[in-house]
Each structure stands twice: as C-alpha cells, then as structure tokens.
C-alpha positions as CSV (number, residue, x, y, z in Angstrom):
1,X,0.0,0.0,0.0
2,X,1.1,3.9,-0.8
3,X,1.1,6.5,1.7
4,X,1.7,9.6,1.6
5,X,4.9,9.5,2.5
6,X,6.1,6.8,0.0
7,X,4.4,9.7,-2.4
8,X,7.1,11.9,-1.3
9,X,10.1,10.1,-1.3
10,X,9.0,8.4,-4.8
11,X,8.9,12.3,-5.7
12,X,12.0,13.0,-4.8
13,X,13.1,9.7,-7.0
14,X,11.5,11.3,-9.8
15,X,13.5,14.9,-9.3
16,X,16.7,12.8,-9.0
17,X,15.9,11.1,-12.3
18,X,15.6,14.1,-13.9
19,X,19.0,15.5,-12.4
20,X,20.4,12.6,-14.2
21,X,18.8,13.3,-17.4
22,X,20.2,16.8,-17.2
23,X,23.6,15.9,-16.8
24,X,23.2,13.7,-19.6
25,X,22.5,10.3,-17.6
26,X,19.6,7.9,-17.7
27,X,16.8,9.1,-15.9
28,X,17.0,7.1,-13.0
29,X,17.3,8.2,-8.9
30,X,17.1,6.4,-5.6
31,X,16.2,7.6,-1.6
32,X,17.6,5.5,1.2
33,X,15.3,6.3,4.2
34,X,15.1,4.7,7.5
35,X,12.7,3.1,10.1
36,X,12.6,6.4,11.3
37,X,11.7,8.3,8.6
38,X,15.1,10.1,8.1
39,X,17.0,10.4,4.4
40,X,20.2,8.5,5.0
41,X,21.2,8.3,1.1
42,X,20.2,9.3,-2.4
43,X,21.9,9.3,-5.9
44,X,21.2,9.2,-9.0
45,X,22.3,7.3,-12.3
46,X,25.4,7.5,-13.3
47,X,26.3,5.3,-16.5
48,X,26.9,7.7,-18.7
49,X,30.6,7.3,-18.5
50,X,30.6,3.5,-19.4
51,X,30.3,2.1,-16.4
52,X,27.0,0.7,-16.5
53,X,27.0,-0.7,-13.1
54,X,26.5,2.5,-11.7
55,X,23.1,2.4,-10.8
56,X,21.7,4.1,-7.9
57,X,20.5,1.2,-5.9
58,X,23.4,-0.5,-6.1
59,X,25.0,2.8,-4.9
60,X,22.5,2.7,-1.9
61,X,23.4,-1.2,-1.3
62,X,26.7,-0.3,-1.0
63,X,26.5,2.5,1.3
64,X,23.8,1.0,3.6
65,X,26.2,-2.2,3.8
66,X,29.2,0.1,5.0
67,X,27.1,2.5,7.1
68,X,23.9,0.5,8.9
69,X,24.1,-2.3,11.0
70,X,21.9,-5.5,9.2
71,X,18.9,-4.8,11.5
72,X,19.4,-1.2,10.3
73,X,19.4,-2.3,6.9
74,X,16.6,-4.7,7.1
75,X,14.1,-2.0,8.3
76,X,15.0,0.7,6.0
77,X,13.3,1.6,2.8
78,X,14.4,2.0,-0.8
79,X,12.3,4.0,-2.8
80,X,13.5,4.6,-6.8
81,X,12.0,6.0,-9.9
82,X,12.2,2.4,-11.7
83,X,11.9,-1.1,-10.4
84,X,15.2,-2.5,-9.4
85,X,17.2,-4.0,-12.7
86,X,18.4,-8.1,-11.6
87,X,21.8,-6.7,-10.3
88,X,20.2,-3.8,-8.0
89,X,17.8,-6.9,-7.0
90,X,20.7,-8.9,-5.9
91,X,22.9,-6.3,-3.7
92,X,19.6,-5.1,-2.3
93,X,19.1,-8.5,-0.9
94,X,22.7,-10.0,-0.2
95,X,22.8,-6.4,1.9
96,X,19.8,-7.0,3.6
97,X,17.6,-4.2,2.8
98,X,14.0,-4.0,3.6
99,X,11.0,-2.5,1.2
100,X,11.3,-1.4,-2.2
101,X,9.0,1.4,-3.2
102,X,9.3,2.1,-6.9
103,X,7.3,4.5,-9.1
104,X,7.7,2.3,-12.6
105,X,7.9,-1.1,-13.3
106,X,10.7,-3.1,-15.0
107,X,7.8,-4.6,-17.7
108,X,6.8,-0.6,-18.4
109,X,10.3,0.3,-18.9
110,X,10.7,-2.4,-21.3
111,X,7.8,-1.5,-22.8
112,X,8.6,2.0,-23.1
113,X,12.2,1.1,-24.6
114,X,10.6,-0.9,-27.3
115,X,8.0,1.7,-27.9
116,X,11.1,4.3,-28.8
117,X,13.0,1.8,-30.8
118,X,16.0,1.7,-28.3
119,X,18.0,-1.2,-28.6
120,X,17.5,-4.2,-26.2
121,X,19.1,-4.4,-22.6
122,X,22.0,-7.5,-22.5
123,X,20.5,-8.1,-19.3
124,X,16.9,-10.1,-19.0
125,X,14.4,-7.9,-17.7
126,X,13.5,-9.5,-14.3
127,X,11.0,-8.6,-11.4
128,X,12.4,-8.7,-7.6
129,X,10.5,-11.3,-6.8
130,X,12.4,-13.2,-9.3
131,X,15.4,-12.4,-8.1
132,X,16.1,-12.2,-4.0
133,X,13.6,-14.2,-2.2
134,X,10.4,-12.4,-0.3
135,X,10.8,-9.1,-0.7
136,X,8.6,-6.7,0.5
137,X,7.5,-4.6,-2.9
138,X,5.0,-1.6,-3.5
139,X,4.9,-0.4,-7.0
140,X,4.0,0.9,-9.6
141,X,2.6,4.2,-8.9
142,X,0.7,5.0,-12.0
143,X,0.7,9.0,-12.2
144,X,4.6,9.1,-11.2
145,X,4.8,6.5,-13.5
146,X,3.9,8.3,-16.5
147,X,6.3,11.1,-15.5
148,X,9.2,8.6,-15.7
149,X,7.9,7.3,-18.6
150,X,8.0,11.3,-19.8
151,X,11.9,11.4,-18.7
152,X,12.7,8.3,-21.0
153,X,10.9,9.9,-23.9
154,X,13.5,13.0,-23.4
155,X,16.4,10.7,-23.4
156,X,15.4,8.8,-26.2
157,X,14.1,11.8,-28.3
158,X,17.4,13.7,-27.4
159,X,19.5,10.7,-29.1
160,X,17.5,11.0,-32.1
C-alpha cells in the first residue's frame, strides 16, 4: 500500500531522475530512508561514462552495507524511480535491505524502450520477486509513473 509519504520520497526519485537526465545520464534516482523516517542516502544514475554498473540502488546497497548495521538495513526503505534492474535486485538482498517502493515497473520500462525503438538491454528484464527471495514490494505508482515514462521519452528523443 502507498502513503503519503512513500508519495514523497518516490517524488524526490523522480526529481533525481531528472538530475540525471540533465547531466546527460539515464533518468534514473534512488532515496535510502530509515525506520525512522530520516534520508540517509540518495543518488542518482550515473552510467553515462561507461560504467553501466553505476546504478543508484546498487550505490545505496553499498553504502547502507558500510554504514547501517543489518537490522538497520533490514528495516529501512528504498524508494527509486524504476523497479530494481536483476543486479540492484541482488545487492539489495545479499545487503539486507527492507521495502522497495518504486514508481515504474521493469515490464513498463521495457515497454517503453521498445516503444522508442531503443535497442535491447543485454541483461533479462527480471521482477524482484524473481530475483532475491520475499521481498517486500510496492509499486508501480501510475501517475509518477507516466512522468518517468516522460523522462525516457526525453532521453530517447534527445539521441535521435
């Protein structure tokens, strides 16, 4: 279920996918909060050099693995523009973390993608659930969906 607050911080997601978009990234951002309600991390996408590991979730994985203790970890939150890709899946669960919160889905991005004629991903596109066992999921949102979708119409209109 959505609250109002998971309306905020997928908000802020889509603000830091645009960021990304800006600086000539994929639109793509990521919050960090905690059990208490607190912003511990947030980044954006940042593949545009080459290195497309540099997702934001796998950013937040890293830092929440580095910076909380597991039960830390385990009751935070991760909310991000788009459902996690299978290698943000993984760290999220080999770190521990708890809920994902995401505004689009993997299956609309695809869609999307296709739509635009961008070329294929190499990697399968994969729900969470099909990749780290029970995680606790809420998405998509369907208005803040569409302005992601918006974002990835930019990019792919800005490549030409």
């Amino acid at each position: 279920m959505i609250t109002e607050t998971d309306l905020k911080h997928l908000h802020r997601c889509v603000v830091l996918a645009e960021t990304a978009l800006e600086k000539g990234d994929e639109p793509f951002g990521s919050v960090l909060v905690s059990a208490e309600g607190e912003v511990l991390f947030e980044d954006h996408n940042h593949v545009a050099g080459g290195d497309h590991t540099q997702h934001p979730e796998f950013a937040i994985a890293r830092w929440a693995a580095n910076n909380l203790s597991p039960e830390e970890r385990s009751k935070a939150t991760v909310y991000t523009s788009g459902e996690h890709c299978p290698m943000c899946a993984a760290a999220h669960g080999w770190v521990g973390l708890g809920r994902i919160v995401y505004a689009s889905s993997s299956e609309q991005l695809g869609g999307w993608l296709s739509d635009l004629g961008a070329p294929p991903s190499p990697v399968r596109n994969l729900a969470i659930e099909d990749v780290i066992k029970d995680p606790v999921v809420d998405g998509p949102v369907p208005e803040l969906a569409e302005m992601v979708h918006q974002l990835h119409r930019r990019l792919h209109e800005a490549k030409g």
